[in-house]
C-alpha angles and dihedrals in degrees: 000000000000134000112238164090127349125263114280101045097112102346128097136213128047138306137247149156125261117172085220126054090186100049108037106208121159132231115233094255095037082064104046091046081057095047086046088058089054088248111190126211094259097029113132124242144145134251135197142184093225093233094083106285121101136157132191117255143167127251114254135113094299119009127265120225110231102178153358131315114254142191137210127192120247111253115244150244094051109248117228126189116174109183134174110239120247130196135298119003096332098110085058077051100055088035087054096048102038090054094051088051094049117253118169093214145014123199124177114210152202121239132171090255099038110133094197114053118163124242111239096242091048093046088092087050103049092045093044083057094044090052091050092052095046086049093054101038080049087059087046095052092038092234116170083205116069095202122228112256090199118204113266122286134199122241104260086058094054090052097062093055124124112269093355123166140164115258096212132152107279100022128137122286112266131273151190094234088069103039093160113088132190115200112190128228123262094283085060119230121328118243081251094049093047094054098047078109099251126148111255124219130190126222102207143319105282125064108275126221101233096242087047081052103058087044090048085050103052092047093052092048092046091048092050092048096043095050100243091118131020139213150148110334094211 
């Protein structure tokens, strides 16, 4: 196993998720994504583990290993974005997004003033959607990390998170020090919310959508950790 870059640097075709990196077998899916892109036997692609290791290969059945195993170091700190869910297919959107840009974990919550708020008995299915939709937007983005999209919690239990902070119109700017963000449904925060004692961060100078403002959370997270922009360190 080697130390390195991530998948994509030097090597064609597209990207997908195996559980073994040293018997390459397809999911389902996996393989009809693949057929859906008009992948040929022979073809090159890469293939990861989703836990930070990936290799290059060749389509076949199965496939066929074409270089060595290598691993790239998880990005830190951990990103965080816990976000209260809206109508319609926004929170596939935020799910989509959030995973592209690089966020370790996604978490929907429930706040006082949330307008979409899962049944119990619906809660598996949604997350089972919301996974599917992280693992392929993780092929189309080439990640070696699939990120964790973690059941609902309340309020009180986003708060104890590690790092956690409100992301609310004149906050602070972000950090890295608080690299667990909640983003509030479209009502905004409740008094009581607001006073749980958090710090509060802004995400810009205009009034957000709260799905634009998830997504506005995890880039600026990710720019500040990957260097491309830099702030306050505290």
């Amino acid at each position: 196993m080697t130390s390195g870059g991530r998948p994509g640097s030097g090597v064609a075709g597209p990207h997908v998720f195996v559980d073994d990196l040293e018997h390459l077998v397809l999911s389902e899916p996996d393989r009809h994504h693949l057929s859906v892109l008009r992948v040929r036997p022979g073809d090159p692609l890469t293939v990861s583990d989703g836990a930070g290791q990936w290799r290059a290969a060749r389509f076949a059945d199965p496939l066929e290993p074409a270089g060595e195993i290598t691993f790239v170091a998880r990005a830190q700190p951990a990103i965080t974005v816990v976000f209260a869910p809206v109508k319609g297919d926004r929170p596939e959107w935020v799910v989509q997004k959030l995973t592209e840009v690089g966020a370790d974990t996604i978490v929907p919550l429930v706040a006082d003033r949330s307008v979409v708020v899962w049944p119990a008995a619906r809660i598996a299915h949604q997350l089972d959607r919301l996974r599917r939709i992280s693992r392929e937007a993780a092929m189309q983005s080439r990640q070696c990390y699939l990120p964790e999209v973690a059941a609902p919690l309340t309020f009180e239990e986003a708060t104890a998170l590690d790092g956690a902070c409100l992301a609310h119109p004149g906050g602070a700017a972000p950090s890295l020090a608080r690299p667990t963000v909640l983003v509030g449904p479209e009502g905004g925060w409740s008094d009581l919310e607001l006073d749980c004692g958090l710090p509060r961060v802004g995400l810009g100078p205009s009034v957000l959508r709260a799905e634009t403002a998830a997504v506005a959370a995890g880039v600026l997270l990710a720019a500040l950790r990957s260097g491309l922009v830099h702030g306050h360190v505290g």
